[in-house]
C-alpha positions in Angstrom: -90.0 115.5 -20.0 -87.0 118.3 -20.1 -87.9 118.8 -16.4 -87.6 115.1 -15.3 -84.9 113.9 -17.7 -82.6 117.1 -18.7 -79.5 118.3 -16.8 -80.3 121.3 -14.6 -77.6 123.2 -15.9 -78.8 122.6 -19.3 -82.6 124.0 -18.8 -82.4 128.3 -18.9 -85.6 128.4 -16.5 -83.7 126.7 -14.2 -82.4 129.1 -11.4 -78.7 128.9 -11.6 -76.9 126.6 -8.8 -73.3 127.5 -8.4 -72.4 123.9 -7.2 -73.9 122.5 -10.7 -71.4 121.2 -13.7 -71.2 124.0 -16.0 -74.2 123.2 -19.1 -75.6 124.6 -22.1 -77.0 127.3 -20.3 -75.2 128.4 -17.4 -73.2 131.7 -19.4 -77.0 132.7 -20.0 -78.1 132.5 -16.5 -74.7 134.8 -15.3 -75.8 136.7 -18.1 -79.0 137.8 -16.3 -77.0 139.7 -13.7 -75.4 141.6 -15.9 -76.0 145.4 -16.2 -76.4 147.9 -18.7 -74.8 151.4 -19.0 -78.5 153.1 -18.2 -79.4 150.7 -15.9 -81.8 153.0 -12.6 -80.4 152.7 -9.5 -83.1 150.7 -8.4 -82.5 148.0 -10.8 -78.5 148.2 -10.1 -79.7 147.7 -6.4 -82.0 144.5 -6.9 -80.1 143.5 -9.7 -76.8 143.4 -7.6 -78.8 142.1 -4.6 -80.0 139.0 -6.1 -76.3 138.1 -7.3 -75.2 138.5 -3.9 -77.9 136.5 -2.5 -76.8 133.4 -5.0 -73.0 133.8 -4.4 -74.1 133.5 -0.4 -76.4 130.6 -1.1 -73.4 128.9 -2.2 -71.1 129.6 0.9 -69.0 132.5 -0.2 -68.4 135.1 2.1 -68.9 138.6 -0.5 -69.9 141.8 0.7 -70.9 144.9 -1.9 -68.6 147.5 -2.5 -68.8 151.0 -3.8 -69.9 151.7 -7.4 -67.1 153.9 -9.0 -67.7 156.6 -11.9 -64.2 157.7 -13.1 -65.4 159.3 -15.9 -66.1 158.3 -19.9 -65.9 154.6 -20.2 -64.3 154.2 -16.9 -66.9 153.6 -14.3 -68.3 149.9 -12.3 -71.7 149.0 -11.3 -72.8 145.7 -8.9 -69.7 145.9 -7.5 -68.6 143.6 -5.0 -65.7 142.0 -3.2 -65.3 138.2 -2.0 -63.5 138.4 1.2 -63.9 134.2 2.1 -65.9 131.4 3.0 -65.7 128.4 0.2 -63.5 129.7 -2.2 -59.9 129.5 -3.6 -59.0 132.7 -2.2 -57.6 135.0 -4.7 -54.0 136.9 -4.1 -54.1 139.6 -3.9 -57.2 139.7 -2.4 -60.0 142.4 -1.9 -60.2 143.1 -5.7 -63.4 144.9 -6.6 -65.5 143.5 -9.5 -68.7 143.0 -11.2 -70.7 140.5 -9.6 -71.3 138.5 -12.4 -67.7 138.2 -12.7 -67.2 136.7 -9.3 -70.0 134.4 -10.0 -68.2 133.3 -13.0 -65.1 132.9 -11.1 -66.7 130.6 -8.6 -68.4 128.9 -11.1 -64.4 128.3 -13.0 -63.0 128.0 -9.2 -65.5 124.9 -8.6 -66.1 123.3 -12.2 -62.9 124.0 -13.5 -59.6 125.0 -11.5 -60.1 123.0 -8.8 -60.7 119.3 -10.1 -58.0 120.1 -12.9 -55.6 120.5 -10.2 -56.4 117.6 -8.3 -56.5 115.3 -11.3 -53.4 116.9 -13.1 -51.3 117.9 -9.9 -52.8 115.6 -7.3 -53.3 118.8 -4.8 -55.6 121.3 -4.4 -55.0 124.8 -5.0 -54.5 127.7 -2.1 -54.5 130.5 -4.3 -54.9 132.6 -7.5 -52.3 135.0 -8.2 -53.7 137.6 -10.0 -52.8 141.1 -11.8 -56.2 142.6 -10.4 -59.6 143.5 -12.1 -60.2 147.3 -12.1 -58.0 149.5 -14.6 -59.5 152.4 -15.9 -57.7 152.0 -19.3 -58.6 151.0 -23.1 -57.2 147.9 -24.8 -53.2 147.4 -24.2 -52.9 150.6 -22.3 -53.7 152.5 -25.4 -53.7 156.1 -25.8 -55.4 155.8 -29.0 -59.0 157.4 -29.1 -60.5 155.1 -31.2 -59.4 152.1 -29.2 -61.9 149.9 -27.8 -62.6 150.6 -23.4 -61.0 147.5 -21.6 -63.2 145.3 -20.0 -61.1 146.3 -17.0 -62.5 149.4 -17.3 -65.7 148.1 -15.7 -64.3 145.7 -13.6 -65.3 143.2 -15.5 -62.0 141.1 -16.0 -59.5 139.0 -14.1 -56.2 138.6 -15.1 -55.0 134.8 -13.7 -51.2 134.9 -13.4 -50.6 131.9 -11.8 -51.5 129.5 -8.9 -49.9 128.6 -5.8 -50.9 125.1 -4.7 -51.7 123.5 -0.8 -48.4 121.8 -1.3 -46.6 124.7 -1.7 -45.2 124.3 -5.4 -46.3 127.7 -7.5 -47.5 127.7 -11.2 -47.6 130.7 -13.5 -48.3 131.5 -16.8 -44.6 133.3 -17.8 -42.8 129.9 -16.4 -44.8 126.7 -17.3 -47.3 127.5 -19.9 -44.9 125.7 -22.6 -43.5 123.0 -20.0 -40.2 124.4 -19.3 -40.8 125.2 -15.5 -40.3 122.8 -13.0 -44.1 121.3 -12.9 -42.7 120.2 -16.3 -45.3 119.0 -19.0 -48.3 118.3 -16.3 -48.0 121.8 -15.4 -48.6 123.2 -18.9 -51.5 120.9 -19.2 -53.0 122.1 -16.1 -52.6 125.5 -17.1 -53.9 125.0 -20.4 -57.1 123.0 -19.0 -57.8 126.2 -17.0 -58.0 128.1 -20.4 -60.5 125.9 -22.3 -62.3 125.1 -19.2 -62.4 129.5 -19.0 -63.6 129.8 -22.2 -67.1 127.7 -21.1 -67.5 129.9 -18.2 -66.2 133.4 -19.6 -66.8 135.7 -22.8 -63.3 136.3 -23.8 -60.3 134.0 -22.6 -57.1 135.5 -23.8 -53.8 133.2 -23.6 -49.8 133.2 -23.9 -51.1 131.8 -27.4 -53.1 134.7 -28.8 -50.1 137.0 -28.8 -47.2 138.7 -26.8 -49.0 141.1 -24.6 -50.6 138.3 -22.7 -47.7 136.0 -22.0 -47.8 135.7 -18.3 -51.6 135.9 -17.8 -54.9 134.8 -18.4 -57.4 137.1 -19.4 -60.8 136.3 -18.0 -63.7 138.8 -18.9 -67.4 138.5 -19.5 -67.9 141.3 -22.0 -71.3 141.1 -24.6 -68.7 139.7 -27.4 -67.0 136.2 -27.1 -63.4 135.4 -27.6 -61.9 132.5 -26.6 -58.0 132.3 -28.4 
C-alpha cells in the first residue's frame, strides 16, 4: 500500500530521484553517500562513484576531483566538482566539495532556489554567488584548540552570498536580507524562503539572524548534527 499510494520522496527504500519534491526522507537518502573518517579506499571509490552516477542521471555535468589530506581535521573525501549541464551554475565556479553536498545543492537548486525565484521575483536565477566550500579552518577562524573543525574543513559547506538573476538585477545577503536593498520587501522574502527551504535539504543552515559573523551569507553544510537558525 506505501508502494502504490505513498510519495516517492517519502518511502527510504526508494532510490533517491534528484528531480523529486524534497520528502520525509530525502536528507536520509543523501545521507547514504556520506563518508566516514576511516572509510577504505575502496568504499570512498564506490561510495563516491555511485553519487556521481546519480548527480549524472539527473543531467549535471560533475567530474571527481582530487581527495585532499591537509593534515588533522583538515582533509576531503568524494570530492567532486560540477562544471555544468542543468544546473544554476555557481560563481565562482570550480569549487571542490563533498559529493553529498553537491547533491544537496541540486536538490535546494531545483526544489527550492529556483521556483522561489520565479514565484517571488518572476525570473529565474543565473547564478549563486558564493564565498567557496573548502577552508581548512575551525569555527570563526578560531585559533582556539578546543574549537570545534569547520565543516569547511571537509568541504562539506557552501557559503550562499547572494544571487544574480537572468534579468540581470543581483541579490545578496549584506543588502536585502532586511528589505532595504532595491529588490525591496520581495527580495528579503526570497532570500529568506531560500533559508527555510535550506534547512529541509541541509544539516545546519546559518543566517544574518543567528548572529553577526554570518551577516552577508548563508551557511549551508551537511554535518552529522542539525542546525537550522
Amino acid at each position: 500500500l506505501l508502494n502504490a499510494f505513498a510519495p516517492h520522496q517519502d518511502l527510504p527504500w526508494k532510490p533517491l530521484d534528484l528531480n523529486h519534491p524534497i520528502g520525509q526522507a530525502t536528507a536520509a537518502k543523501v545521507g547514504d553517500f556520506q563518508l566516514e573518517r576511516t572509510a577504505a579506499g575502496e568504499e570512498i571509490a564506490a561510495v563516491t562513484d555511485a553519487c556521481l552516477t546519480l548527480l549524472r542521471q539527473a543531467g549535471v555535468t560533475v567530474e571527481r576531483a582530487d581527495d585532499r589530506d591537509d593534515g588533522g581535521f583538515c582533509y576531503v573525501q568524494g570530492a567532486v566538482r560540477l562544471t555544468g549541464g542543468d544546473i544554476t551554475p555557481l560563481a565562482p565556479g570550480g569549487l571542490v566539495m563533498q559529493c553529498p553536498l553537491a547533491v544537496r545543492y541540486v536538490i535546494w537548486d531545483r526544489q527550492v532556489l529556483q521556483p522561489a525565484a520565479q514565484e517571488i521575483l518572476g525570473s529565474r536565477i543565473a547564478r549563486v554567488n558564493n564565498y567557496g566550500s573548502y577552508a581548512c579552518r575551525r569555527i570563526y577562524n578560531s585559533d582556539q584548540p578546543d574549537a570545534r573543525p569547520s565543516e569547511h574543513a571537509r568541504a562539506n559547506a557552501l557559503d550562499v552570498a547572494g544571487v544574480t538573476l537572468e534579468d540581470g538585477r543581483t541579490l545578496s545577503l549584506s543588502n536585502d536580507w532586511n528589505g532595504q536593498g532595491e529588490s525591496g520587501e520581495p527580495g528579503a522574502r526570497f532570500l529568506r524562503r531560500l533559508r527555510d527551504g535550506g534547512c529541509r535539504v541541509f544539516s545546519t543552515v546559518l543566517s544574518p539572524d543567528y548572529n553577526a559573523a554570518h551577516n552577508d551569507h548563508l551557511h549551508l553544510d551537511g554535518a552529522p548534527r542539525g542546525l537550522c537558525r
